[in-house]
BALOBA-1460 file (C-alpha; in Angstrom, 3 decimals):
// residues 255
<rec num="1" residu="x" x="0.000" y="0.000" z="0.000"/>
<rec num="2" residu="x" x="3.136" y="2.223" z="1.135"/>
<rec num="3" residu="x" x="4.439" y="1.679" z="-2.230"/>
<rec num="4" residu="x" x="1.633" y="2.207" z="-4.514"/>
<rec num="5" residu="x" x="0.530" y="5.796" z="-2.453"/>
<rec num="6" residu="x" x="4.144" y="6.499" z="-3.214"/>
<rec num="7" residu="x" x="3.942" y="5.870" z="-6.820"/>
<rec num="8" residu="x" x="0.674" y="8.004" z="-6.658"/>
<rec num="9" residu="x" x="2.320" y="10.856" z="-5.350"/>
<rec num="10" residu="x" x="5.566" y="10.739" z="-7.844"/>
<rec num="11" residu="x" x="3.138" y="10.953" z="-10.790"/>
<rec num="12" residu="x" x="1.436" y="13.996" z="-9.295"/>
<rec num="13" residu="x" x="4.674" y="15.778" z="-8.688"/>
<rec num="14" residu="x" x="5.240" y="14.827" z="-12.463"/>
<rec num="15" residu="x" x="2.395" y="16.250" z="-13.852"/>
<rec num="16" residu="x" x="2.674" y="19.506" z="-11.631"/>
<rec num="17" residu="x" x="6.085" y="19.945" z="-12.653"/>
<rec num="18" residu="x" x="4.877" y="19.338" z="-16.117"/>
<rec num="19" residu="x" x="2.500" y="21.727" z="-16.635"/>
<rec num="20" residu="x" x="4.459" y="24.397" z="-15.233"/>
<rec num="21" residu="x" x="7.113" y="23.454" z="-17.865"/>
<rec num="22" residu="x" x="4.399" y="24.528" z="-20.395"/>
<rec num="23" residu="x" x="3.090" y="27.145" z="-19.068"/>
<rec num="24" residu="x" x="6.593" y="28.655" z="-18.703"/>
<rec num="25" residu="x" x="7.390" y="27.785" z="-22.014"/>
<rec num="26" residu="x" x="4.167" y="29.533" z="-23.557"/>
<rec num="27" residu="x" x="4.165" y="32.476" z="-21.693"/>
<rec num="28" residu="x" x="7.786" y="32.819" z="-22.816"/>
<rec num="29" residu="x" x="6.215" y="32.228" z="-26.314"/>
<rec num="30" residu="x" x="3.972" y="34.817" z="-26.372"/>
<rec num="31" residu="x" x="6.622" y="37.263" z="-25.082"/>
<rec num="32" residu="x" x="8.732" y="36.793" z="-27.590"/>
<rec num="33" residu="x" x="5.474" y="36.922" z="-29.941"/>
<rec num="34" residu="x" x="4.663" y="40.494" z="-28.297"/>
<rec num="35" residu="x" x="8.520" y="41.572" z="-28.265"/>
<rec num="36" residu="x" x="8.724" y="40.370" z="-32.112"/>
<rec num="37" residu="x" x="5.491" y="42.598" z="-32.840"/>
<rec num="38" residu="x" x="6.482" y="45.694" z="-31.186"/>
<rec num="39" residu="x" x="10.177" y="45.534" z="-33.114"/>
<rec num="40" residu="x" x="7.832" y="45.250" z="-36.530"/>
<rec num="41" residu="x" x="5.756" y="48.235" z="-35.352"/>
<rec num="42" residu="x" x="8.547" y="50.296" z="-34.032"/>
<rec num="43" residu="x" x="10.048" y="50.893" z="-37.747"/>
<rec num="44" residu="x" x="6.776" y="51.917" z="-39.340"/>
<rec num="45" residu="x" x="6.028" y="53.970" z="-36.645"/>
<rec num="46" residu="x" x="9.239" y="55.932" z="-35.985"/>
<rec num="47" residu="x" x="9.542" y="56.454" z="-40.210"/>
<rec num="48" residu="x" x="9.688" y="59.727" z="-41.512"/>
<rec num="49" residu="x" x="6.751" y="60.837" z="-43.864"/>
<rec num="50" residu="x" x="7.857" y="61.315" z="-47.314"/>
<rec num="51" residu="x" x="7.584" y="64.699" z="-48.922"/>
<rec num="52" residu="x" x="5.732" y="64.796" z="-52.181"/>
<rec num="53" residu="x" x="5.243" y="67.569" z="-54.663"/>
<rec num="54" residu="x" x="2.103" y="69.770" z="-53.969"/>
<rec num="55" residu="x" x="0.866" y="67.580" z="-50.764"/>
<rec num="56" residu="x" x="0.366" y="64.506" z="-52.983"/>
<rec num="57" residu="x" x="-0.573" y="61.111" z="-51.496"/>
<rec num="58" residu="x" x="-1.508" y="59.141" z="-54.623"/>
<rec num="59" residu="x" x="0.613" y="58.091" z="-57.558"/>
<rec num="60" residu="x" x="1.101" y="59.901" z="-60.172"/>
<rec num="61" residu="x" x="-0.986" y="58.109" z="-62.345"/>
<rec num="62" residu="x" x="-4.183" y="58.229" z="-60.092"/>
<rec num="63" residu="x" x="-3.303" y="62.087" z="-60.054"/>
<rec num="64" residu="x" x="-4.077" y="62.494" z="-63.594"/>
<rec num="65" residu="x" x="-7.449" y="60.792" z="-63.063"/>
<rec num="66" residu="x" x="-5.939" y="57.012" z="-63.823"/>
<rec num="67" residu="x" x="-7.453" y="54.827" z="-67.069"/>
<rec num="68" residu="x" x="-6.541" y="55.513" z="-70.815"/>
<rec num="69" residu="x" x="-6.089" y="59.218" z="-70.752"/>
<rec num="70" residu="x" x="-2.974" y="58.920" z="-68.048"/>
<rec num="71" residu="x" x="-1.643" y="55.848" z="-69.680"/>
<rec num="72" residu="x" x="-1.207" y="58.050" z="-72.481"/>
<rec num="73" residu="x" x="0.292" y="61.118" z="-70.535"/>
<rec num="74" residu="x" x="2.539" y="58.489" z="-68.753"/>
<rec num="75" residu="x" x="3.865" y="56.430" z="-72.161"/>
<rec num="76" residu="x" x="2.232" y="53.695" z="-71.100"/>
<rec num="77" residu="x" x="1.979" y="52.307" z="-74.532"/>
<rec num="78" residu="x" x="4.559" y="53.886" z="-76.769"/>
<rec num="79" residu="x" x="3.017" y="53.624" z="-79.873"/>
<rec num="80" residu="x" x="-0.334" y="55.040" z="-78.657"/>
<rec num="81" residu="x" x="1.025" y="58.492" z="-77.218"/>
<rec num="82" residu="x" x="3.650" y="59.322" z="-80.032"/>
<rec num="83" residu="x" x="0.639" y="58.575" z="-82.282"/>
<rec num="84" residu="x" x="-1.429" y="61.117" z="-80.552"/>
<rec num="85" residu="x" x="1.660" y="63.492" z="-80.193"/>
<rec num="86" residu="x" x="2.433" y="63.405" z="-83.564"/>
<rec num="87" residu="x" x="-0.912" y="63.961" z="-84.642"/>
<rec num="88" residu="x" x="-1.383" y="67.169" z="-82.450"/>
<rec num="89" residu="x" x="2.040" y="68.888" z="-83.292"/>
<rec num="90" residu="x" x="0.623" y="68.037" z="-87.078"/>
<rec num="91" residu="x" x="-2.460" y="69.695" z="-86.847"/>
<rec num="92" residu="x" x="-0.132" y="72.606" z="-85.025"/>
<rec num="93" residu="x" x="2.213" y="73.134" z="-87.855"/>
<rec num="94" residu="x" x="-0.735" y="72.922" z="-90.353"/>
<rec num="95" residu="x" x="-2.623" y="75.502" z="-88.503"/>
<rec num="96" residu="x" x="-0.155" y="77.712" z="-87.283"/>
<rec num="97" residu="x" x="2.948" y="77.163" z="-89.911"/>
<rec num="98" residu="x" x="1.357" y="77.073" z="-92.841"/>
<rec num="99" residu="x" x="-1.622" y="79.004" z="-92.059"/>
<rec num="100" residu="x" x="-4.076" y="76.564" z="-92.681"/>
<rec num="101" residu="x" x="-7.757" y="77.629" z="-91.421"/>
<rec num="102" residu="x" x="-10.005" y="75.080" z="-89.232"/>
<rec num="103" residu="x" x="-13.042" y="75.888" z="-91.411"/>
<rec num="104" residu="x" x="-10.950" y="75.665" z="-94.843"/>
<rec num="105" residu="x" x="-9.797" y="72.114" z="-93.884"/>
<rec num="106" residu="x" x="-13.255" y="70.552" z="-92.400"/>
<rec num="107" residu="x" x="-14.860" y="71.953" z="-95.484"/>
<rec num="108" residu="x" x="-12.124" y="70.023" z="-97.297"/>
<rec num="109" residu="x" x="-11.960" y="67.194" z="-95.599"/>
<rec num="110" residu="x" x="-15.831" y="66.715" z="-96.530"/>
<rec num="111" residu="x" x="-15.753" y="67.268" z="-99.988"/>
<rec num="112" residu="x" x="-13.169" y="64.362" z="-100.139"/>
<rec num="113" residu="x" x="-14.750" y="62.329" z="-98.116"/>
<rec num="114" residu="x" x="-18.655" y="62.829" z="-99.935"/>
<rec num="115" residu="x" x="-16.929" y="63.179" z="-103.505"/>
<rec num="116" residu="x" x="-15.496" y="59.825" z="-102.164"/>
<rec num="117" residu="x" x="-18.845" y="57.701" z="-101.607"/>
<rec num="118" residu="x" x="-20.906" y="59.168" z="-103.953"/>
<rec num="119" residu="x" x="-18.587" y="58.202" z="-106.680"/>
<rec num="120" residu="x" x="-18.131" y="54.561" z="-104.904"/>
<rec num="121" residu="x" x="-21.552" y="54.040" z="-104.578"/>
<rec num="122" residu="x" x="-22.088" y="55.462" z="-107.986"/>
<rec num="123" residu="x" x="-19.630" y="52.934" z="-109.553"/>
<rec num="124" residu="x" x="-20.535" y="49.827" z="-107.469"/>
<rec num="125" residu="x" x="-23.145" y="48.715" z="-110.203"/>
<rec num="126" residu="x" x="-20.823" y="48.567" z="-112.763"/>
<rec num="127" residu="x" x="-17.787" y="46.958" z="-111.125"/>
<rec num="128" residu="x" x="-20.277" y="44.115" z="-109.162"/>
<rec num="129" residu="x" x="-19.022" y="45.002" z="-106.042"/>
<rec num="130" residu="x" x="-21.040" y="46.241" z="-102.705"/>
<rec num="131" residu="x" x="-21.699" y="49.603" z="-102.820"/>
<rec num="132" residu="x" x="-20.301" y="51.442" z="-98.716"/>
<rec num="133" residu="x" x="-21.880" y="51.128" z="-96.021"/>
<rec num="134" residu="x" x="-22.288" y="54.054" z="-94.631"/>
<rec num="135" residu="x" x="-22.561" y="54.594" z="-90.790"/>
<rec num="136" residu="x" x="-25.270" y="55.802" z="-89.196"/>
<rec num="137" residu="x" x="-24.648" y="58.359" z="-86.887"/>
<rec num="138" residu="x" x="-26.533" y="59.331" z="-83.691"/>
<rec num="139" residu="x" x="-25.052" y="61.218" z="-80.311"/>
<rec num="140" residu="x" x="-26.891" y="59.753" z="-76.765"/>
<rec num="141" residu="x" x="-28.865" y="62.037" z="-74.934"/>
<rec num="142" residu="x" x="-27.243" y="60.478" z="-71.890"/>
<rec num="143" residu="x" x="-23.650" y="61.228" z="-72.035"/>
<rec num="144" residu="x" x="-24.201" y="64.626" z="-73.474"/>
<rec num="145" residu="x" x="-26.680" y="65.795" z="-70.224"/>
<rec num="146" residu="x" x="-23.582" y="64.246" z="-68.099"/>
<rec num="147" residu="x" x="-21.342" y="66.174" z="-69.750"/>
<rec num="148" residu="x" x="-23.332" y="69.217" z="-69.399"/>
<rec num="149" residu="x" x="-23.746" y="68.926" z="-65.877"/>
<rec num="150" residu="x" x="-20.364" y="67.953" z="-65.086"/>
<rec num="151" residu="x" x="-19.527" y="71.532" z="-66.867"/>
<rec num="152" residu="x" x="-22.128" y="73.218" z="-64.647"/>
<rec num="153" residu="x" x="-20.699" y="72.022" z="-61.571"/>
<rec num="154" residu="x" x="-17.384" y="73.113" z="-62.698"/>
<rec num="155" residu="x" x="-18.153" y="76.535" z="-63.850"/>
<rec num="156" residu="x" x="-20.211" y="76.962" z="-60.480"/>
<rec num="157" residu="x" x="-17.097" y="76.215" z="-58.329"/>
<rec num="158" residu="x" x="-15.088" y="78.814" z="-60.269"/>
<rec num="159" residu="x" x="-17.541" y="81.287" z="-59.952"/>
<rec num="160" residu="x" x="-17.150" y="80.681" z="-56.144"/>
<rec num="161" residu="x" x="-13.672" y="80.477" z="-55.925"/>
<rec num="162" residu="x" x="-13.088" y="83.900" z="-58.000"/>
<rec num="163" residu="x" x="-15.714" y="85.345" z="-54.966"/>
<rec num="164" residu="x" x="-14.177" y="83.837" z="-52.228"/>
<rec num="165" residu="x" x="-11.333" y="85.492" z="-53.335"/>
<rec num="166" residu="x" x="-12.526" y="89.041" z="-54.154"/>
<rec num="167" residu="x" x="-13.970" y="89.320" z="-51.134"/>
<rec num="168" residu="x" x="-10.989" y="89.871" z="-49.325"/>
<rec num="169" residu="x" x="-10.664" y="87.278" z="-47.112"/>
<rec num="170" residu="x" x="-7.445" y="85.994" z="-47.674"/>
<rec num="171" residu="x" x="-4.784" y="87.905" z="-49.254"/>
<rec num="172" residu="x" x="-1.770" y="85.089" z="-49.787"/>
<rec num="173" residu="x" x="-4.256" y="83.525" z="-52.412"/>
<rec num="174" residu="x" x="-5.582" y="86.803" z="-54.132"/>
<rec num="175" residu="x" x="-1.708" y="87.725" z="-54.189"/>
<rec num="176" residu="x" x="-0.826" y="83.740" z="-55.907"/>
<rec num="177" residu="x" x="-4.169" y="84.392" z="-57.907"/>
<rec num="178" residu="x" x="-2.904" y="87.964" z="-59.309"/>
<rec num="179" residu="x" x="0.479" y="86.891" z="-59.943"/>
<rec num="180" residu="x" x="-0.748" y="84.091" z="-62.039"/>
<rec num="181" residu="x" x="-2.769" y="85.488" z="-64.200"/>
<rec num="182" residu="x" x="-0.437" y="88.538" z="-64.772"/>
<rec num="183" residu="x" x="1.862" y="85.547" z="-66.013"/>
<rec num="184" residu="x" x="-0.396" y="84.153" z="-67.874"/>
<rec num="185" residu="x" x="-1.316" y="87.341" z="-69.867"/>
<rec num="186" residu="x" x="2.512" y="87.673" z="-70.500"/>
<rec num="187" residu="x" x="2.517" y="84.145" z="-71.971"/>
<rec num="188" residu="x" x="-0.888" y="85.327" z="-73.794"/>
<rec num="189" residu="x" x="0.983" y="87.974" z="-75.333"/>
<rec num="190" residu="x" x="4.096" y="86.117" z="-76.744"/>
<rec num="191" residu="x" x="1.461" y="83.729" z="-78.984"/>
<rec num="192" residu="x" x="-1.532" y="83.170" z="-79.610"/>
<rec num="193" residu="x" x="-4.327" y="80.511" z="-77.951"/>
<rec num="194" residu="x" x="-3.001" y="77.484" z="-80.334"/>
<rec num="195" residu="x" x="0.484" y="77.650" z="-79.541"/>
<rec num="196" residu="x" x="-0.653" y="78.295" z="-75.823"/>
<rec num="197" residu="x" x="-2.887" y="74.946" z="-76.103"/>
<rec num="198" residu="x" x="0.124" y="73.050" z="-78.143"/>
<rec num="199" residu="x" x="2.659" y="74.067" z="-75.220"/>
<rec num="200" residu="x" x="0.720" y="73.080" z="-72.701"/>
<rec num="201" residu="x" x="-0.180" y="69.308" z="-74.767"/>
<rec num="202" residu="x" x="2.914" y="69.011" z="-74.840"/>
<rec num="203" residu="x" x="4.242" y="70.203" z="-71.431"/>
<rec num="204" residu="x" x="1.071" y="67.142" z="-70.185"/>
<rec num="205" residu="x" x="3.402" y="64.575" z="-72.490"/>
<rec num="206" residu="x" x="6.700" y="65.139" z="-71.292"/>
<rec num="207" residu="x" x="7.160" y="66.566" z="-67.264"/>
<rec num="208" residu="x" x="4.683" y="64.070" z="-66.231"/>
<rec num="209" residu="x" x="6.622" y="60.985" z="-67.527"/>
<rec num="210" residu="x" x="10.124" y="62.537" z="-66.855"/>
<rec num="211" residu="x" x="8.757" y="63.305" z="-62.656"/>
<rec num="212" residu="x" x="7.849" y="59.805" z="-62.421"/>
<rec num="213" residu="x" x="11.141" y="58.997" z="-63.993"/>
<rec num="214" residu="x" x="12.944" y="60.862" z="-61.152"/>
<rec num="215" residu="x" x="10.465" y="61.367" z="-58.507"/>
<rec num="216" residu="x" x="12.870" y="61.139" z="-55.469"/>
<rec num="217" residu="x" x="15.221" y="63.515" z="-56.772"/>
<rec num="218" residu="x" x="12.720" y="66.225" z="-57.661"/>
<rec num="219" residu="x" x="10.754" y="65.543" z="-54.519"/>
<rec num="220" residu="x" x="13.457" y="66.476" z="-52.279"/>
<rec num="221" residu="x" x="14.757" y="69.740" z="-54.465"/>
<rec num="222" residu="x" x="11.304" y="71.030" z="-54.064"/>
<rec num="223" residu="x" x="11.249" y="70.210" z="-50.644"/>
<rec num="224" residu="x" x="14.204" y="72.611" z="-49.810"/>
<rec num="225" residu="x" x="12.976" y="75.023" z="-52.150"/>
<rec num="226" residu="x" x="9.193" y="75.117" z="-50.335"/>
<rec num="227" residu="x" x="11.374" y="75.404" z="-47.029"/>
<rec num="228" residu="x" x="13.186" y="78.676" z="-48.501"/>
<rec num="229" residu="x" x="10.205" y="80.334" z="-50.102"/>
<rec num="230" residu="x" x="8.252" y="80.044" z="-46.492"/>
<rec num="231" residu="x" x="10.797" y="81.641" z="-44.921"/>
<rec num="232" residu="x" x="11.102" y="84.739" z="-47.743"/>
<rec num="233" residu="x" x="7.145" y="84.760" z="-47.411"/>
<rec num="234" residu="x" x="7.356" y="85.071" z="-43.836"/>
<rec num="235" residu="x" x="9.937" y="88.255" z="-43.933"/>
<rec num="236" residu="x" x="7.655" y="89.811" z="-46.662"/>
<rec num="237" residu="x" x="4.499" y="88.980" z="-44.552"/>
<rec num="238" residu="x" x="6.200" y="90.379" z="-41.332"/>
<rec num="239" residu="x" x="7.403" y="93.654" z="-43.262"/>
<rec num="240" residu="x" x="4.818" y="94.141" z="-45.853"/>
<rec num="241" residu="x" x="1.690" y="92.102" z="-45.662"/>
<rec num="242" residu="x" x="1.011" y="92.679" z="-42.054"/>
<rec num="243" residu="x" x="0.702" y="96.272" z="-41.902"/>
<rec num="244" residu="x" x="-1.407" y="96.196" z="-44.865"/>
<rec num="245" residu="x" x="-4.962" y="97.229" z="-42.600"/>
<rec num="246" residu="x" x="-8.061" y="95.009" z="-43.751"/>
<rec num="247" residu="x" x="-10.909" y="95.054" z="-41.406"/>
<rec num="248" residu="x" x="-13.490" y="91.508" z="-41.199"/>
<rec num="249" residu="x" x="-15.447" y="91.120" z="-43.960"/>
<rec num="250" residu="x" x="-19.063" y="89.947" z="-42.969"/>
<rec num="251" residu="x" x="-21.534" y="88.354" z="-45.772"/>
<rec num="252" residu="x" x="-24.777" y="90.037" z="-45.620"/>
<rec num="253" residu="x" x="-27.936" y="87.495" z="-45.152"/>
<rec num="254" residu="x" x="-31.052" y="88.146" z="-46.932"/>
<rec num="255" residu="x" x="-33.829" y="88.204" z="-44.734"/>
């Protein structure tokens, strides 16, 4: 009896030992869990945030609105955007170099076209071949009211912007808003509004590619150039702007 009470007891001892072998072992587990964890959190949380041109968070290509239209700003498919380049800087030469007129060559362009399939519809009786089919064409009601209110909402929010700004409320942005289009007349003034749109085609086909090209470097040039102009703004604003007196504007409510 001795004996087997002794036995008894041994296992007991085992099994208490046991368990707090495991229970040692897991909490020492999940420490080293926790402690792995916090080292994985401590990088992302101690990282510097990145500074982007203009405040951007998204890539460039979801900046120009993503899909076909930034593929093609981006030379996403080679072929696709010198095609359209090409095609543009041909219709500016045509216009602008040679003095072609936009009326003289749509007028043109149908005569060809109509002399074209009148003559081949005309002649498909006597050569026994199918005369053209001819497209019919029809423009949706749909798109064109989406359009059209898409342009509303636009113009609406310029209209507010230009009087939130005239009404004197902030003078940094009437000041950026001045200076802009005072630039913008000079550039007006050098050539005329199809150059203007060709530059500016072709300023959309080449600095967006080339900044994702070298983001990094021209992300961090701008960065020290934002810190310099800040601190020339804020010698200007101390000696100029703020002894400019402006009292509070208040927006009268109709009764």
């Amino acid at each position: 009896m001795a004996d087997h009470e002794d036995s008894k007891l041994e296992s007991v001892k085992e099994n208490v030992t046991e368990k707090f072998h495991d229970d040692d072992s897991s909490s020492s587990s999940s420490s080293s869990d926790s402690d792995d964890e916090k080292k994985k959190l401590e990088p992302s949380a101690s990282k510097p945030k990145v500074y982007r041109l203009f405040g951007r968070e998204q890539p460039v290509h979801k900046v120009l609105g993503g899909g076909k239209p930034a593929d093609v700003f981006l030379w996403r498919s080679k072929k696709i955007s010198a095609g359209v380049l090409g095609g543009v800087t041909a219709l500016w030469v045509l216009f602008e170099l040679l003095d072609y007129h936009l009326l003289t060559l749509v007028c043109h362009a149908l005569i060809l076209a109509l002399a074209i399939l009148f003559l081949w519809s005309n002649a498909s009786t006597f050569i026994n071949k199918s005369s053209p089919r001819i497209p019919e064409v029809c423009i949706p009601e749909e798109p064109v009211l989406e359009f059209a209110s898409a342009l509303r909402i636009e113009i609406n929010w310029g209209f507010g912007v230009l009087r939130e700004i005239a009404s004197g409320r902030d003078l940094k942005t009437f000041l950026s808003v001045i200076a802009g289009l005072w630039i913008l007349s000079v550039v007006g003034s050098w050539c005329n509004f199809l150059s203007l749109f060709y530059i500016a085609f072709v300023i959309l086909h080449t600095v967006p590619v080339l900044y994702e090209k070298y983001e990094d470097h021209v992300d961090a040039f701008s960065e020290k150039a934002m810190i310099e102009i800040k601190k020339q703004y804020a010698v200007f604003n101390a000696k100029v702007l703020s002894k400019i007196p402006r009292g509070p504007l208040k927006d009268k409510k109709n009764a």
